[in-house]
Steps between C-alpha positions, in 0.01 A plus 500: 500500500157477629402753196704314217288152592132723458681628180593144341164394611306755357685478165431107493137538548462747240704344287307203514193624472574725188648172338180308591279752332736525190522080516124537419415717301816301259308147577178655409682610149542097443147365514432653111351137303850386300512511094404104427231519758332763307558287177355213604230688635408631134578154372236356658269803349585316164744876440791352434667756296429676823646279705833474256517882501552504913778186467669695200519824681565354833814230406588575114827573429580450918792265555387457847176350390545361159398158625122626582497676200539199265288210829199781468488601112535116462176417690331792370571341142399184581171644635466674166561173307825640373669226551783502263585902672416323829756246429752766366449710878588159713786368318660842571427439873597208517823576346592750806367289774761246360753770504388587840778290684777760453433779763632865449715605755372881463155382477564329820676820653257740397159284654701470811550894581100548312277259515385077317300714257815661314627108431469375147153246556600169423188355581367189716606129499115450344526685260712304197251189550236759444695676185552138328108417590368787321711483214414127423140617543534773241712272265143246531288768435681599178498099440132486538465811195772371275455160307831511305704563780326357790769246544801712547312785688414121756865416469578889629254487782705125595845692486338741772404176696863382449647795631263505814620131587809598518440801703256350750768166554750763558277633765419141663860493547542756679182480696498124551116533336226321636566154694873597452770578755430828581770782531651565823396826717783791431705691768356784427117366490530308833664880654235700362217238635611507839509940485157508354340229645326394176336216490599261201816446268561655156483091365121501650408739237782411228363494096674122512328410145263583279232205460216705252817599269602106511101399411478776246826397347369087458162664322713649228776202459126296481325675260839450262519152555781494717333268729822387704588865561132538621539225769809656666322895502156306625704297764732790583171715568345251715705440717589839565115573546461173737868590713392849603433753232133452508499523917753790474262685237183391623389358176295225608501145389376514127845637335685216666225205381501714151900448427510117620173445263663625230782323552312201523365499178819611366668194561214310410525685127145592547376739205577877549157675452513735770452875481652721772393844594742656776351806659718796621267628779514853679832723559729421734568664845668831513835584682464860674708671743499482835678760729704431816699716739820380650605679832731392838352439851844595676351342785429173394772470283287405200427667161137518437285484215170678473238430222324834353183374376396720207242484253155365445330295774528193299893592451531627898351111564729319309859708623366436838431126442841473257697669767332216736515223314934533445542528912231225572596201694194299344421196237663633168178345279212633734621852450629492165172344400289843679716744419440328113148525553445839659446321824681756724285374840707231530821617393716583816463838584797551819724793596483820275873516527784253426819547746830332367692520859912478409659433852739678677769374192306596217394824647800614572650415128229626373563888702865443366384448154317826561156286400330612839588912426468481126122345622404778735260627317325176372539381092220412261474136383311407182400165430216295318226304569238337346079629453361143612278372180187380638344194234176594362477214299201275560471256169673527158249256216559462158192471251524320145185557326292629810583183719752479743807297446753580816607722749849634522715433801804671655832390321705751627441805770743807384347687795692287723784445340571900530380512855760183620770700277449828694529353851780273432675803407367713748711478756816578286322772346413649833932413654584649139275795564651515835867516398461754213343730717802526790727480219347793383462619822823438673705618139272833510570567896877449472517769206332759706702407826829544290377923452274537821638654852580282793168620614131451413401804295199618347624428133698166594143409635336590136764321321469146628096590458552577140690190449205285639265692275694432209552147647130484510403607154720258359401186699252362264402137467497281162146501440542379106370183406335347200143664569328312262556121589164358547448393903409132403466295222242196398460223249277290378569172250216395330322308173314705285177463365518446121477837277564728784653801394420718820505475863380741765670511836305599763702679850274500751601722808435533915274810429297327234626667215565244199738581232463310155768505206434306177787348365519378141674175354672619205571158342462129542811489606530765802592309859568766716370839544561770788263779607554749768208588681533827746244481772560900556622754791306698751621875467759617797364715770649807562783478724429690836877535625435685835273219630733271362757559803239424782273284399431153297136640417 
């Protein structure tokens, strides 16, 4: 008896430790920079057939990820001044992110034995304001170049507008928007907040409206003489900006008096001189992958989860302050607003481990279920997180003429807007990530118990090791997004000086490094114009993957 307890022992503890070696060297194998990362990258190079050559080989013809194929070859059209191509790419993606609402049951099937990353994308709640913004902007542009049909290419970039109303007051409905009645806390939020501890509510960080789609929606309906439409986009967009999108996006103060100016002179019928130039600045922040192990403390009673930090030391920072940050008990705004920043020092840094104790009751369903067995040997869980954008903007000017007319202020902070839709979803991800994995894991365990011998052998030992493996290589996280969203944009409304047919905008960064664009007027008529301005990326260090499991250095 004695000598059949050292046996199962010794087979655990090898067992374990050949799956942690295998779970490592798999993780490692995940860290590679994704396809659109590597596109924007070039994009900002000014290579953009480059850059279209990694999206077309990476999503074209993939059903998976047709949506990023037509979001990315969309914005790298736009950048191109293609607009009537860039046009063509969106209206497809819009078309299946409106199809979107019918789920396939084998799609759904298939993710939940693999992994999020085998789902069809559907893309983010952002992301058909965003569609509809661009498009209006490219239908202006074409405007701007085309006397004889300036008017209906205006009345196109309005029926985007339209469409966006509708879309964002379906979204204040369900959201309650800003100064509404806000939706009431789920079941299944309120459970999942009281196992992990974290420290704010999914309606904290909800996308509840849109105000700089409302503001850049009155600018068109203005500049066509649709004055009353005007008012209700400039009122619509103030208040949003005063009732909490400008606190929850840390815009500051200058979008909010901006909108209610406008809409001031709006209602007064004031003339409509004003030029706009909206500025897409930057890229916005990258998912990546961030590895986990799952494993039972029979003695507590508890499943445990382990982060794996892996990667750079920039990356092996951020895991370790993500990881924090979800199992803090701390104000939600003071460490969303360092971890945004890169401010990791004051980001909670507590246990290394998270324990989910079950009770005598849960344990003991959970060793019926055969969850505690199938979990012997520990499971690999993959989700995301976010690489914290730190703002190296110091002052944006624009020049007519070598003087300085204005600066450009935040309207609208994409950066945050992707980090509040990651950790609102984080915890599901993670409970998804959770349940796949003893699915897989309890599913896998049963098969091989069904053939094995009543007891512990060599080969029933490999078996359940070889599921985890397999497990393991197939627990990958949904890293896709649309890479090349800027991370914030500004905008600036001013009078120009007569006979100016250029302007110069002038980026000036934290490291002292100014970036000036010229942009030209192309008629007497031309309102609105929109520049993207990339402020660049450092090059990634070189991934040191032993020191990654020891240290933070």
């Amino acid at each position: 008896m004695q000598g059949m307890r050292f046996q199962n022992t010794f087979f655990q503890l090898f067992f374990k430790l050949l799956f942690l070696v295998s779970f490592l060297i798999l993780a490692g194998c995940n860290l590679t920079p994704s396809a659109n990362k590597l596109a924007i990258e070039y994009a900002e190079q000014g290579d953009f057939i480059t850059a279209q050559k990694h999206i077309d080989n990476a999503y074209k013809g993939s059903s998976r990820d047709e949506l990023l194929y037509y979001l990315e070859s969309g914005m790298l059209s736009h950048l191109q001044q293609d607009y009537i191509q860039s046009n063509q790419f969106l209206e497809n993606a819009k078309s299946i992110i409106e199809a979107a609402y019918t789920v396939s049951i084998s799609d759904e099937l298939f993710s939940a034995f693999t992994g999020a990353s085998y789902k069809k994308y559907t893309g983010k709640v952002y992301h058909r304001p965003m569609i509809h913004t661009i498009m209006a902007l490219n239908y202006a542009a074409l405007a701007s170049k085309s006397a004889a049909n300036s008017t209906a290419l205006y009345d196109s970039a309005l029926t985007e507008m339209r469409q966006l109303d509708l879309y964002l007051e379906q979204l204040k409905r369900n959201t309650g928007g800003y100064g509404g009645n806000q939706t009431s806390l789920g079941n299944v939020e309120k459970i999942l907040k009281a196992i992990f501890g974290q420290p704010f509510l999914k309606e904290d960080l909800e996308y509840k409206d849109d105000a700089f789609a409302q503001y850049l929606s009155g600018i068109l309906y203005e500049q066509q003489g649709e004055l009353d439409s005007a008012r209700i986009q400039y009122e619509r967009a103030a208040k949003a900006y005063k009732n909490g999108f400008s606190k929850q996006y840390q815009l500051g103060g200058h979008a909010q008096k901006q909108a209610q100016k406008d809409l001031t002179r709006v209602v007064a019928e004031q003339p409509t001189d004003y030029f706009t130039l909206v500025q897409s600045l930057g890229v916005s922040p990258q998912r990546k992958e961030f590895n986990l192990y799952l494993s039972v403390d029979e003695s507590a009673q508890a499943i445990v989860i382990t982060p794996i930090y892996l990667g750079t030391r920039e990356e092996r920072q951020a895991q370790f302050a993500w990881f924090n940050l979800m199992f803090s008990d701390t104000s939600l705004f003071d460490l969303i607003q360092n971890y945004a920043t890169g401010d990791f020092g004051d980001v909670i840094l507590g246990s290394v481990t998270k324990r989910l104790p079950l009770g005598e009751s849960l344990w003991q369903k959970a060793v019926n279920e055969g969850i505690i067995d199938a979990l012997k040997y520990g499971s690999r869980i993959s989700v995301t997180y976010l690489q914290p954008h730190k703002n190296n903007i110091e002052q944006v000017t624009l020049f007519a003429n070598g003087q300085k007319i204005t600066e450009l202020h935040p309207f609208y902070s994409v950066n945050l807007l992707t980090l509040y839709d990651a950790l609102s979803n984080a915890n599901m991800e993670i409970y998804t990530a959770i349940s796949r994995e003893i699915l897989k894991a309890v599913t896998a365990n049963k098969a091989i118990n069904q053939f094995a011998s009543p007891q512990p052998t060599l080969l029933a030992g490999l078996a359940q090791l070889t599921a985890s493996v397999t497990n393991a290589v197939t627990a990958s996280a949904d890293i896709r997004q649309w890479q090349s969203l800027p991370a914030e944009i500004r905008v600036a409304r001013v009078k120009l000086p007569q006979h100016t047919r250029e302007l110069t905008l002038q980026t000036t960064l934290r490291s002292g490094r100014v970036i000036n664009q010229n942009i030209q007027i192309n008629s007497k008529t031309q309102t609105i114009s929109h520049v993207r301005t990339f402020t660049g990326i450092t090059a990634a260090a070189t991934p040191n993957y032993l020191s990654s499991l020891t240290n933070m250095d």
